[in-house]
N, CA, C and O atoms as a Tripos MOL2 file, in Angstrom:
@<TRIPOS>MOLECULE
protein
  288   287    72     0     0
PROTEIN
NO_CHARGES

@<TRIPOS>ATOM
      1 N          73.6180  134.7650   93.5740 N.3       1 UNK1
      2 CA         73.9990  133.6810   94.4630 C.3       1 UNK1
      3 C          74.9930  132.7660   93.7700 C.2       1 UNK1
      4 O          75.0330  132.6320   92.5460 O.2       1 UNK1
      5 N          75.7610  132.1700   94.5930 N.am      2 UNK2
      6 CA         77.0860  131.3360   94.0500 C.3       2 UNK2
      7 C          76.4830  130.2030   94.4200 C.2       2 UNK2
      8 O          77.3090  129.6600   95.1540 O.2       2 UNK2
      9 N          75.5080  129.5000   94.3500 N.am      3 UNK3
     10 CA         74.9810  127.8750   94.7220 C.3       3 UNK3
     11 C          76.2320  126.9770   93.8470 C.2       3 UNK3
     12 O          76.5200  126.9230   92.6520 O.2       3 UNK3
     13 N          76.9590  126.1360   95.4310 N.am      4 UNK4
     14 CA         77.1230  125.2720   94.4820 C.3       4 UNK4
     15 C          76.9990  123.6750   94.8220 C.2       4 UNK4
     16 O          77.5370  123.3010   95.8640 O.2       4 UNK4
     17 N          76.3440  122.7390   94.0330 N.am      5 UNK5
     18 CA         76.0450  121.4660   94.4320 C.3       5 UNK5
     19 C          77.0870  120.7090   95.2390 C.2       5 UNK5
     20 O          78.1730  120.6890   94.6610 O.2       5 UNK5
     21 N          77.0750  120.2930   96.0150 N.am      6 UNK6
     22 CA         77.8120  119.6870   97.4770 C.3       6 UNK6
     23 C          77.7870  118.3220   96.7120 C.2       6 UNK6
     24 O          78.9300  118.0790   96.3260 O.2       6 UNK6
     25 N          76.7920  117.2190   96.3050 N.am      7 UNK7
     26 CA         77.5760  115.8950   96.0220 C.3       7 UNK7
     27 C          78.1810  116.2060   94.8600 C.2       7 UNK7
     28 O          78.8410  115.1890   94.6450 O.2       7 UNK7
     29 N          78.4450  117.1620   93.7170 N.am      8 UNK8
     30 CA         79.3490  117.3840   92.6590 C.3       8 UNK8
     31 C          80.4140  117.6770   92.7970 C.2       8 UNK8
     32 O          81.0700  117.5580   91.7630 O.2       8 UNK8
     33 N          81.1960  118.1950   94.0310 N.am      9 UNK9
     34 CA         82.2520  118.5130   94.2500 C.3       9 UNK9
     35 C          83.4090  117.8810   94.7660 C.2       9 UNK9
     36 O          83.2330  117.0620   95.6680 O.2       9 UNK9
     37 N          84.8980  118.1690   94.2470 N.am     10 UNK10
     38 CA         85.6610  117.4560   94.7730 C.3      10 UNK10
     39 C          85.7820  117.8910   96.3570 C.2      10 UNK10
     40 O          85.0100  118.6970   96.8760 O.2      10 UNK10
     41 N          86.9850  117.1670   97.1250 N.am     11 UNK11
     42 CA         86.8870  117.6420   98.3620 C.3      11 UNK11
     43 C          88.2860  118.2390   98.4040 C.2      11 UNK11
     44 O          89.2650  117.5060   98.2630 O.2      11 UNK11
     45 N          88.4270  119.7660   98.6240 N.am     12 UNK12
     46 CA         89.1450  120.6070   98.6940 C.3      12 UNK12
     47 C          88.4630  121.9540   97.8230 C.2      12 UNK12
     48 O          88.9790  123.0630   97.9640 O.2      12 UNK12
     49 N          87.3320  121.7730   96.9680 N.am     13 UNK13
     50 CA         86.8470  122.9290   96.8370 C.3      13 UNK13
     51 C          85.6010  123.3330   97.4600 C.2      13 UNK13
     52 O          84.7530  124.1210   97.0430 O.2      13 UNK13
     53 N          85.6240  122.8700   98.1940 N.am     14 UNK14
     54 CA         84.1540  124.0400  100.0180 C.3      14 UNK14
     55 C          85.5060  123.8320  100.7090 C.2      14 UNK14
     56 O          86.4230  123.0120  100.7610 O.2      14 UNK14
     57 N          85.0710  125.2180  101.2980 N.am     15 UNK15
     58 CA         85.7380  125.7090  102.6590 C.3      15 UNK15
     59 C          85.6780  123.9830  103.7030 C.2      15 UNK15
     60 O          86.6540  123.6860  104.3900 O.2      15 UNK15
     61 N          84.9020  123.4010  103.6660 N.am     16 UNK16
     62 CA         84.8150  121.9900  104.6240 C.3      16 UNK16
     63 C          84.5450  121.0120  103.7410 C.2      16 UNK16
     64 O          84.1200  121.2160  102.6030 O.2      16 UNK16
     65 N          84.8320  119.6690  104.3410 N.am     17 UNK17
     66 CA         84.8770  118.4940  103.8490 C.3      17 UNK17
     67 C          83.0460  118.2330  103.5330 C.2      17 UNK17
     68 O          82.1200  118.7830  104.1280 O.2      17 UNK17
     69 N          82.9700  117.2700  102.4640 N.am     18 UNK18
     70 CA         81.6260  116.8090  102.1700 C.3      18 UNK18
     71 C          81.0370  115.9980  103.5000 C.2      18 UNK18
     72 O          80.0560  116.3500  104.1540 O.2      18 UNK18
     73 N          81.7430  115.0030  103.7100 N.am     19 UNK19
     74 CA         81.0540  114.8410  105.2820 C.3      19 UNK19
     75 C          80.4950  115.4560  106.0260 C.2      19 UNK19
     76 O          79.3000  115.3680  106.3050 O.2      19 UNK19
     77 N          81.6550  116.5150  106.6670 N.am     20 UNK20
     78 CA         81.5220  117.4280  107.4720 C.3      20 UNK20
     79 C          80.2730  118.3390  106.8750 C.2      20 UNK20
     80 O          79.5860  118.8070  107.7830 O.2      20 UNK20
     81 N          79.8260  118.6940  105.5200 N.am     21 UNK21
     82 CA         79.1070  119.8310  105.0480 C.3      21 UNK21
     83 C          77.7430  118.8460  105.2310 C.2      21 UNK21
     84 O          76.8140  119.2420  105.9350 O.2      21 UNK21
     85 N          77.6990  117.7950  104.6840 N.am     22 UNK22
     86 CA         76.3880  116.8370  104.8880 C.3      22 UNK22
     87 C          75.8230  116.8070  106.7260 C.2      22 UNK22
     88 O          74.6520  116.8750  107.1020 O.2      22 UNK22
     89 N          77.0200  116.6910  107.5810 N.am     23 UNK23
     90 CA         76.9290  116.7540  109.1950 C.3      23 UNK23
     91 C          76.3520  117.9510  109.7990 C.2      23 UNK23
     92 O          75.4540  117.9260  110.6410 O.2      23 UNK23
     93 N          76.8670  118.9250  109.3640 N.am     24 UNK24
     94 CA         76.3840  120.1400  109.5120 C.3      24 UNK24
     95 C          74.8090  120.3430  109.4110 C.2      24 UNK24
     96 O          73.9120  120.7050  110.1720 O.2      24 UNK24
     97 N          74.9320  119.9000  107.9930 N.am     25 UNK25
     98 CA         73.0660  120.1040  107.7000 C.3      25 UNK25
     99 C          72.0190  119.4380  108.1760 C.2      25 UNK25
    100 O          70.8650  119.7950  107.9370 O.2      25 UNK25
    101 N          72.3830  118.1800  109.0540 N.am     26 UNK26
    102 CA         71.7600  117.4330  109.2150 C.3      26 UNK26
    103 C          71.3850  117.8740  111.0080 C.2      26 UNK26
    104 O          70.3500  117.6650  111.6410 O.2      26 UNK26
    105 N          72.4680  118.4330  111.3770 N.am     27 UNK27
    106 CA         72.6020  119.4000  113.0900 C.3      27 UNK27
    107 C          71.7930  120.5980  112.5440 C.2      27 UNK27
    108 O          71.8580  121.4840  113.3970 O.2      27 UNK27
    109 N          71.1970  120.9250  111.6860 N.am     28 UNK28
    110 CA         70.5140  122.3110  111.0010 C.3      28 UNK28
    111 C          71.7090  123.7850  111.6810 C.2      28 UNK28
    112 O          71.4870  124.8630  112.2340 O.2      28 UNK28
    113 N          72.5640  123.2780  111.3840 N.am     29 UNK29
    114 CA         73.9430  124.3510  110.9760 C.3      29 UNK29
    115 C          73.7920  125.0550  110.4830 C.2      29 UNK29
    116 O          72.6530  124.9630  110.0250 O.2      29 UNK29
    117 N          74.4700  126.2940  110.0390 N.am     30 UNK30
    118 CA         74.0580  127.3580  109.0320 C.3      30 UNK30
    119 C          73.1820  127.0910  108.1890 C.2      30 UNK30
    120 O          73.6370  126.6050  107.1540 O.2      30 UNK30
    121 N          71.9850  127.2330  108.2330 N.am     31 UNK31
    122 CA         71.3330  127.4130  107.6290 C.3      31 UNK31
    123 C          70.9000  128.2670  106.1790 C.2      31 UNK31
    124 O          70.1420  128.0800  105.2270 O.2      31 UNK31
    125 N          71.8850  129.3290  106.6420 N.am     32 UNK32
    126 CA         71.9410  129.9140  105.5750 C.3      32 UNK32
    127 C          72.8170  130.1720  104.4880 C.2      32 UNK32
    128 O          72.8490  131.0720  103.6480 O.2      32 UNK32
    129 N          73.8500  128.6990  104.8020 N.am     33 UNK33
    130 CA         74.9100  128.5820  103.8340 C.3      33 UNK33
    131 C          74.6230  127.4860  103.0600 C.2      33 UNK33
    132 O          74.8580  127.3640  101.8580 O.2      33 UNK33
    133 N          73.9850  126.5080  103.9680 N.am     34 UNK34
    134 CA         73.7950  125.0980  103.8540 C.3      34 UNK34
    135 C          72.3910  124.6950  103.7640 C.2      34 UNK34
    136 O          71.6870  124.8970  104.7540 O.2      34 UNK34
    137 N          71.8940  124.1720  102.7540 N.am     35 UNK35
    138 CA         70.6040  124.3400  102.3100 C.3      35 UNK35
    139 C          69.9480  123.2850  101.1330 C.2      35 UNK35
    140 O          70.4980  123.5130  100.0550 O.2      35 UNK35
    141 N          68.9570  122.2250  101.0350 N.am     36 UNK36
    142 CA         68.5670  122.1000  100.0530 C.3      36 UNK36
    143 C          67.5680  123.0690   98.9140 C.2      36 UNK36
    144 O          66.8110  124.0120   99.1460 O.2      36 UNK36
    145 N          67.9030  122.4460   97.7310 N.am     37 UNK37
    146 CA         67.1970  123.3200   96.6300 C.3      37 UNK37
    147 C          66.8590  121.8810   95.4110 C.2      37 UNK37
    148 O          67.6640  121.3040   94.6800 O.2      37 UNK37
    149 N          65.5680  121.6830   95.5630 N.am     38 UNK38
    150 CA         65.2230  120.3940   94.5210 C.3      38 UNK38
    151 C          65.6730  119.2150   94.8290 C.2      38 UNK38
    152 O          65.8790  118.2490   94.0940 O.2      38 UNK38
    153 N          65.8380  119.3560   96.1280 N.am     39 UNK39
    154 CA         66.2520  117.9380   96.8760 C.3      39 UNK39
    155 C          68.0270  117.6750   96.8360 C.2      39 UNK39
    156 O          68.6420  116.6270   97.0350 O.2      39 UNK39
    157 N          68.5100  118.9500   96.5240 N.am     40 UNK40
    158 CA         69.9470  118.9310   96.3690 C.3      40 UNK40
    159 C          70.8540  119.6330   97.2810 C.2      40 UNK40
    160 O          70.8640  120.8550   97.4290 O.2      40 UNK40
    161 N          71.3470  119.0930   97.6730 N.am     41 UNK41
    162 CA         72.2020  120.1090   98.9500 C.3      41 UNK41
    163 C          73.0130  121.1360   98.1870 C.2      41 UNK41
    164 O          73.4720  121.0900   97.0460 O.2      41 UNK41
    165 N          73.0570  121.9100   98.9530 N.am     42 UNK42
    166 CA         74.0070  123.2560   97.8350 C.3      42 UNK42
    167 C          74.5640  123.6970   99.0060 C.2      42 UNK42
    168 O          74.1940  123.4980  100.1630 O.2      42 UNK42
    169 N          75.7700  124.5020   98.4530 N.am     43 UNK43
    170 CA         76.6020  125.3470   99.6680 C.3      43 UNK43
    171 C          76.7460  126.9420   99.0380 C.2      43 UNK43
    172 O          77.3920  127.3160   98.0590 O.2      43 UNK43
    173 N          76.0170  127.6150   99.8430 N.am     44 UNK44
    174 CA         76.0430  128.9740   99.0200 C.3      44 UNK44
    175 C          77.6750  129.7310   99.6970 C.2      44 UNK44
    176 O          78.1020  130.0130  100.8160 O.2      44 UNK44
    177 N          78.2510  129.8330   98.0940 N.am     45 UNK45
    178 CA         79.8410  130.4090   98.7570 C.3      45 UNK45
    179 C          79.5060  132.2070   98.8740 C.2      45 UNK45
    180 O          80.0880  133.0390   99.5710 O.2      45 UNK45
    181 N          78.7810  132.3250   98.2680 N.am     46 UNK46
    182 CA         78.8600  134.0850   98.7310 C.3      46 UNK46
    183 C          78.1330  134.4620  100.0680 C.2      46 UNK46
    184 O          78.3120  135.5070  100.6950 O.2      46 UNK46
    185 N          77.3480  133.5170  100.3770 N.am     47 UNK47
    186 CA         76.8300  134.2100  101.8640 C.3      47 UNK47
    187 C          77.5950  133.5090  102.7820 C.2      47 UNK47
    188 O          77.2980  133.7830  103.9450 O.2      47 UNK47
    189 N          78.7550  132.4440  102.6040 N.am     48 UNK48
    190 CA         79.5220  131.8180  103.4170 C.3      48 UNK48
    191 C          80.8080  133.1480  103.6960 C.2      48 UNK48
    192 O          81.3680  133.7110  104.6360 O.2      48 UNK48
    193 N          80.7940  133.1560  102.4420 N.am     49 UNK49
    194 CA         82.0770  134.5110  102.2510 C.3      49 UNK49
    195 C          81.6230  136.3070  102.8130 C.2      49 UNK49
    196 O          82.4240  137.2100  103.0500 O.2      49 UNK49
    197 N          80.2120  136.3590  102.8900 N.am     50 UNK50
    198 CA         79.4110  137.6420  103.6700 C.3      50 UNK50
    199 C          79.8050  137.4340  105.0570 C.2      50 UNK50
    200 O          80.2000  138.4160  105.6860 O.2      50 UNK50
    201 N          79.7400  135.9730  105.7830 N.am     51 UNK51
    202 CA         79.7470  135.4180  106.9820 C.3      51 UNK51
    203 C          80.9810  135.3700  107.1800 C.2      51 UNK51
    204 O          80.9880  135.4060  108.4100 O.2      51 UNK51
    205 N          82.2930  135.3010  106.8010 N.am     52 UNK52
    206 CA         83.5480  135.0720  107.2760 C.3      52 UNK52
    207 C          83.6700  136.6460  107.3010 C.2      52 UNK52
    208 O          84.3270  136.9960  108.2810 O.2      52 UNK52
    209 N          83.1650  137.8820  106.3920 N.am     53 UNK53
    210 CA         83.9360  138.7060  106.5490 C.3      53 UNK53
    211 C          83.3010  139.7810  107.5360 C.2      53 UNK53
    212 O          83.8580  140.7650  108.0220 O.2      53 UNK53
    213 N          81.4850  139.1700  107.7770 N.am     54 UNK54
    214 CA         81.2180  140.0800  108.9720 C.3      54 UNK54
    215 C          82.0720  138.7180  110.3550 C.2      54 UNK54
    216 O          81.6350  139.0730  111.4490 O.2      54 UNK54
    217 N          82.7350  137.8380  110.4910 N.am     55 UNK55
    218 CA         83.3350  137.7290  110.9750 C.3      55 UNK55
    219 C          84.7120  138.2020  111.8540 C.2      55 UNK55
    220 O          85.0470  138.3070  113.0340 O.2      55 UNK55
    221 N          85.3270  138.4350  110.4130 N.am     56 UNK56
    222 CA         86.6490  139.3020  110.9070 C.3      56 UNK56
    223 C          85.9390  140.4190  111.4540 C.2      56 UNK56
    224 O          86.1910  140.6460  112.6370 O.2      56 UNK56
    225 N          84.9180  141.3520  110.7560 N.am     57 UNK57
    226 CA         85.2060  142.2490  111.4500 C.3      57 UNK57
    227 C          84.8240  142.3200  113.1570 C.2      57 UNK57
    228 O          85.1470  143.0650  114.0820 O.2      57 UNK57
    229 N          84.1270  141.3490  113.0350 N.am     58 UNK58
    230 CA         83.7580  141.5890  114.3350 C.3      58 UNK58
    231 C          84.9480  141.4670  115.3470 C.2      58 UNK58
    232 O          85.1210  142.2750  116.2600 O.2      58 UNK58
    233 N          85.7000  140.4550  115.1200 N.am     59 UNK59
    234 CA         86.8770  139.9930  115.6700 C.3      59 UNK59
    235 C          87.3460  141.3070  115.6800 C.2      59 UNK59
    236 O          86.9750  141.9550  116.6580 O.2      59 UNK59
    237 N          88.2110  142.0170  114.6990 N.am     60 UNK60
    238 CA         89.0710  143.3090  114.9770 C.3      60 UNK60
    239 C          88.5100  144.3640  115.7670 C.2      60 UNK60
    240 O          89.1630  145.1800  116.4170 O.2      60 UNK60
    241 N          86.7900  144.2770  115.6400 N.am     61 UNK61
    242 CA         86.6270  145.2060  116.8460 C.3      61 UNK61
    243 C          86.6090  144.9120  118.3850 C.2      61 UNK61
    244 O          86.4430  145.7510  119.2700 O.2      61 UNK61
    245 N          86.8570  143.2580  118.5800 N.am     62 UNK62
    246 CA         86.9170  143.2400  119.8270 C.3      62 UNK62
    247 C          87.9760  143.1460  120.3770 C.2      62 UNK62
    248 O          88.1160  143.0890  121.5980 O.2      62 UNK62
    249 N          89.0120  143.1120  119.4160 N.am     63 UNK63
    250 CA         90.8960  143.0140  119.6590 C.3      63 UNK63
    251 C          90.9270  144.8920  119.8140 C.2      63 UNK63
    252 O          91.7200  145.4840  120.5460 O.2      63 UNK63
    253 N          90.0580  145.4510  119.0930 N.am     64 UNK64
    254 CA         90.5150  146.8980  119.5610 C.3      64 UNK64
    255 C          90.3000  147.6150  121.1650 C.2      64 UNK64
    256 O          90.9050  148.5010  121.7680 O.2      64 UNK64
    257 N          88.9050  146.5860  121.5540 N.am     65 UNK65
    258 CA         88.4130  146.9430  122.7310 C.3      65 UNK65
    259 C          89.6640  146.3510  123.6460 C.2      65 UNK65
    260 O          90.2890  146.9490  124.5220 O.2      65 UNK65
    261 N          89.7750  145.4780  123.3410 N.am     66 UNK66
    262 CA         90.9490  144.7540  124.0270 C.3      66 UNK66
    263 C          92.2720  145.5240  124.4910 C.2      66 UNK66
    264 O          92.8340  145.6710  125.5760 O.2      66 UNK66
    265 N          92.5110  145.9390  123.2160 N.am     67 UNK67
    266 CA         93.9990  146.7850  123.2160 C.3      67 UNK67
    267 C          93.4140  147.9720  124.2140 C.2      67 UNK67
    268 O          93.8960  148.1170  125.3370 O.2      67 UNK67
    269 N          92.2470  148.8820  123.6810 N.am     68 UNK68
    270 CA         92.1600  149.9220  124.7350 C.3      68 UNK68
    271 C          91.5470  149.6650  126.0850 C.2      68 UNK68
    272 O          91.3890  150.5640  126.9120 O.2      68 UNK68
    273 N          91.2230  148.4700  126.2740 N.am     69 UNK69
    274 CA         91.0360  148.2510  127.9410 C.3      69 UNK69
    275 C          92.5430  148.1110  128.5510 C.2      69 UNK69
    276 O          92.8560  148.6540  129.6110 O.2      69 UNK69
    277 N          93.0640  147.6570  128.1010 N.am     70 UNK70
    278 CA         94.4910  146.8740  128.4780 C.3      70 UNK70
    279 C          95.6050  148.4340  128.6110 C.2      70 UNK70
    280 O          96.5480  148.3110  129.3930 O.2      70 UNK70
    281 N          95.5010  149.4950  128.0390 N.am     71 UNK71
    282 CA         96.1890  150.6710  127.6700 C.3      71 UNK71
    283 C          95.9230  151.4500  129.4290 C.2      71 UNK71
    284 O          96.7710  151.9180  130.1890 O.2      71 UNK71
    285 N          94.4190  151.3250  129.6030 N.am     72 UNK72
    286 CA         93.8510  152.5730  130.7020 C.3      72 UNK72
    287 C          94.4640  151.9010  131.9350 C.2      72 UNK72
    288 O          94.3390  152.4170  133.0450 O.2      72 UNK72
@<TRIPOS>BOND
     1     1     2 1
     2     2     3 1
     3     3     4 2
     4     3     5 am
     5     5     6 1
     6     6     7 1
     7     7     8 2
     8     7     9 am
     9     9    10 1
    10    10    11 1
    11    11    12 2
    12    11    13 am
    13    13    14 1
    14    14    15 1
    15    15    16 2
    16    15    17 am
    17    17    18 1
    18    18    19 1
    19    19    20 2
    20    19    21 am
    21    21    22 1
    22    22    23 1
    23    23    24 2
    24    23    25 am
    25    25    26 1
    26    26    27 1
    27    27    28 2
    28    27    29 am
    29    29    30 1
    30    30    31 1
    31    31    32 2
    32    31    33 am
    33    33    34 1
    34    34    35 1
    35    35    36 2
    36    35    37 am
    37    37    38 1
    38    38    39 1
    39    39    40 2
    40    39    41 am
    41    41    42 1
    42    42    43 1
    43    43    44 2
    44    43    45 am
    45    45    46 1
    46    46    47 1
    47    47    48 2
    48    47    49 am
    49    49    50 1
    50    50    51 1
    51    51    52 2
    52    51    53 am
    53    53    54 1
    54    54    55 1
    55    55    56 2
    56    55    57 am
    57    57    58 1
    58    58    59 1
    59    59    60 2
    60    59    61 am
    61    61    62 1
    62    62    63 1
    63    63    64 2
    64    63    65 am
    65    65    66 1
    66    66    67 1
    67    67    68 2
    68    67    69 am
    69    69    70 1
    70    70    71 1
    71    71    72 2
    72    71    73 am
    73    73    74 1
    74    74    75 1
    75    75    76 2
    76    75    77 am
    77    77    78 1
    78    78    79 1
    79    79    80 2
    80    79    81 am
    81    81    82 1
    82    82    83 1
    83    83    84 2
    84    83    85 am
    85    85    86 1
    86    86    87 1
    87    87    88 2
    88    87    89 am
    89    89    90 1
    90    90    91 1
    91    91    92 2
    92    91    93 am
    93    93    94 1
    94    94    95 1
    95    95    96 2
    96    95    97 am
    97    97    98 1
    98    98    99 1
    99    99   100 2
   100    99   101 am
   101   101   102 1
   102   102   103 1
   103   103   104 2
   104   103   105 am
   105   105   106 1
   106   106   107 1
   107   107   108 2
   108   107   109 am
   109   109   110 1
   110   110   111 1
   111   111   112 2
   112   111   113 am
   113   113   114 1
   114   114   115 1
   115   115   116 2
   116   115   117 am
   117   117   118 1
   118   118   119 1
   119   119   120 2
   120   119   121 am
   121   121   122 1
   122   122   123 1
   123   123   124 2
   124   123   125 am
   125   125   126 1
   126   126   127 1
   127   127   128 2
   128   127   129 am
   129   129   130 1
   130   130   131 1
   131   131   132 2
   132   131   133 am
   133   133   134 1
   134   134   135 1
   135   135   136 2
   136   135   137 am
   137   137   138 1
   138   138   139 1
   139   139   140 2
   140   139   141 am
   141   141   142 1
   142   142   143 1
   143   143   144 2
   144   143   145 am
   145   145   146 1
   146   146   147 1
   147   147   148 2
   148   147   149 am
   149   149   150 1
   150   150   151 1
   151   151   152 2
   152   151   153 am
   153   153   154 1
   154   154   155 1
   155   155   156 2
   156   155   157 am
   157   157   158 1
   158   158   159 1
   159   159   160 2
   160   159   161 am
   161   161   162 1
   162   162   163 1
   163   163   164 2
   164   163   165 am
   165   165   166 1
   166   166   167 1
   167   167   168 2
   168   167   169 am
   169   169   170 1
   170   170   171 1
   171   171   172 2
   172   171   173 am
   173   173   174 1
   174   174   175 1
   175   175   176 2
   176   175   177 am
   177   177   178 1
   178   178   179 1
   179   179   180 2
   180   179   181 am
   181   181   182 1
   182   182   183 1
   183   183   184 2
   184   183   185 am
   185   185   186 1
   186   186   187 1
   187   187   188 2
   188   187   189 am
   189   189   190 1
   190   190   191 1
   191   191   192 2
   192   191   193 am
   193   193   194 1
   194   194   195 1
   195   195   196 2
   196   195   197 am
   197   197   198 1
   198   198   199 1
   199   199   200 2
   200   199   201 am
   201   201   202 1
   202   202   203 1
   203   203   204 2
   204   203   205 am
   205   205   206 1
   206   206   207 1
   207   207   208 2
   208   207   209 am
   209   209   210 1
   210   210   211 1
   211   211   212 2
   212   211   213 am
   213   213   214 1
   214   214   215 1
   215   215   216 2
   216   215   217 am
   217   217   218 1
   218   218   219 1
   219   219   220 2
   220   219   221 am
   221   221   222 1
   222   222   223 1
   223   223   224 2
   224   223   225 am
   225   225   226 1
   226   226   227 1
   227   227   228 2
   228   227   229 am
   229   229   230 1
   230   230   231 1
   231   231   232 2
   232   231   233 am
   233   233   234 1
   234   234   235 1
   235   235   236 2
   236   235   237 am
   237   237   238 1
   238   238   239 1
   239   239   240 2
   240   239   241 am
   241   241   242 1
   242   242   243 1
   243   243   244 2
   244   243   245 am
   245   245   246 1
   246   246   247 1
   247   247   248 2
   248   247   249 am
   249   249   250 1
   250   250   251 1
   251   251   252 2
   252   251   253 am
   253   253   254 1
   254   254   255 1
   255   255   256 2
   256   255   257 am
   257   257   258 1
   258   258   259 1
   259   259   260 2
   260   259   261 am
   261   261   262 1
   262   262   263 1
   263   263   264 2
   264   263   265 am
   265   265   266 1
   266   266   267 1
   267   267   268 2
   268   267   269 am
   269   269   270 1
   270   270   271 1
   271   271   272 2
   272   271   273 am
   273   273   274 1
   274   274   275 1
   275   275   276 2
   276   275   277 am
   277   277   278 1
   278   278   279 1
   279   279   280 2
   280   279   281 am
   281   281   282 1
   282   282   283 1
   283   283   284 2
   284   283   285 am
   285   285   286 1
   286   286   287 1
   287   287   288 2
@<TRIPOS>SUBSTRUCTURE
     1 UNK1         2 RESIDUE 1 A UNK
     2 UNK2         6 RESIDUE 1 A UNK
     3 UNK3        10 RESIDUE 1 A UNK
     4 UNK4        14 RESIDUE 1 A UNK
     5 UNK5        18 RESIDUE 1 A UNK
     6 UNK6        22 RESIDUE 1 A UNK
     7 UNK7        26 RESIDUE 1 A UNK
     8 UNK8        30 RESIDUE 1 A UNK
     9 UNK9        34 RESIDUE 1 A UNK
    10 UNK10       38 RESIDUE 1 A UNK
    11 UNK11       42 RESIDUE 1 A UNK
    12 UNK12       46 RESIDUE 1 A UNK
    13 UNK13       50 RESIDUE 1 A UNK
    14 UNK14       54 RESIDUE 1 A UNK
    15 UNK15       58 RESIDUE 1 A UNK
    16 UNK16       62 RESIDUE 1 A UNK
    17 UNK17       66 RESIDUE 1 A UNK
    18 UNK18       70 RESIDUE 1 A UNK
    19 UNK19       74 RESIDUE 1 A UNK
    20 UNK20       78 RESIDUE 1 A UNK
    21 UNK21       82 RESIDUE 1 A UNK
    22 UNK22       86 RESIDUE 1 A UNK
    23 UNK23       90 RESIDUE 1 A UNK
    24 UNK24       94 RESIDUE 1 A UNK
    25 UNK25       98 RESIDUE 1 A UNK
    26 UNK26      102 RESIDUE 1 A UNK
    27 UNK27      106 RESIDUE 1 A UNK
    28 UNK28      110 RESIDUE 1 A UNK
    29 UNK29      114 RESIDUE 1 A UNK
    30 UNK30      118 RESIDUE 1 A UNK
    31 UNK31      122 RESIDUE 1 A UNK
    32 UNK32      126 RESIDUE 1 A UNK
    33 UNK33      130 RESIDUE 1 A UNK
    34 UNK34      134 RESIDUE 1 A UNK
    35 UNK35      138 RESIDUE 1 A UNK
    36 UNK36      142 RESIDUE 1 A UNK
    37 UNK37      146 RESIDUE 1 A UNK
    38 UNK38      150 RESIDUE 1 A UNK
    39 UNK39      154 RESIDUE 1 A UNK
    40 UNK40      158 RESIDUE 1 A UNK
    41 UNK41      162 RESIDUE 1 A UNK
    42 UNK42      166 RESIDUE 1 A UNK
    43 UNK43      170 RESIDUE 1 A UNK
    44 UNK44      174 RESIDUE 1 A UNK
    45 UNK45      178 RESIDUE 1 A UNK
    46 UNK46      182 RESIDUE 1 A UNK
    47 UNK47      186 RESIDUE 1 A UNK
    48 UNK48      190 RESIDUE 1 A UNK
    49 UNK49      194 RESIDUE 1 A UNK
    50 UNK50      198 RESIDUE 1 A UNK
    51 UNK51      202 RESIDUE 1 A UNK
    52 UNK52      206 RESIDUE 1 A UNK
    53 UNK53      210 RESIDUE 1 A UNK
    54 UNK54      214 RESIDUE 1 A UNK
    55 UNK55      218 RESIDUE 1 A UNK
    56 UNK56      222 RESIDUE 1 A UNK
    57 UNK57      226 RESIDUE 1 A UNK
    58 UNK58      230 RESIDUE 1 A UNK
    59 UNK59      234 RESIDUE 1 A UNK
    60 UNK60      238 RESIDUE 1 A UNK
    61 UNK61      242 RESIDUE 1 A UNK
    62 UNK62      246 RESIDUE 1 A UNK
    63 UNK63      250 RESIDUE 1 A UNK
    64 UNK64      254 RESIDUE 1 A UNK
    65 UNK65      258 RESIDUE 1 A UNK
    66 UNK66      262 RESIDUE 1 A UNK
    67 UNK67      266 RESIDUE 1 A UNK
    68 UNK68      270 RESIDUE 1 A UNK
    69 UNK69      274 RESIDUE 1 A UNK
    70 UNK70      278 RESIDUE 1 A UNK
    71 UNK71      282 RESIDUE 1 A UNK
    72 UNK72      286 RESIDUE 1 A UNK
């Protein structure tokens, strides 16, 4: 796991602003990115980075459905 402490960080290294990452958690947002551990908020970057890339893919498979509905 890549835990990394959220009030230690500057703002430009998380994918989102500290606000925004504190806002999130508090809406119980990803949960599984965004998380305390010992009373410390952490932002886990590798399951954030698992999550963007079953992202794309999902995206390219629905741009493919797309293209072949649009073809017939």
């Amino acid at each position: 796991m890549n835990l990394i402490e959220v009030r230690a960080t500057e703002n430009g290294t998380l994918p989102f602003t500290r606000n925004t990452i504190y806002k999130l958690h508090s809406q119980k947002r990803y949960p599984n990115i965004i998380f305390k551990v010992c009373g410390k908020l952490v932002f886990d970057m590798d399951e954030y980075q698992a999550e963007a890339e079953r992202s794309r893919k999902k995206t390219v498979e629905e741009a493919k459905k797309v293209r072949r509905h649009a073809q017939v």
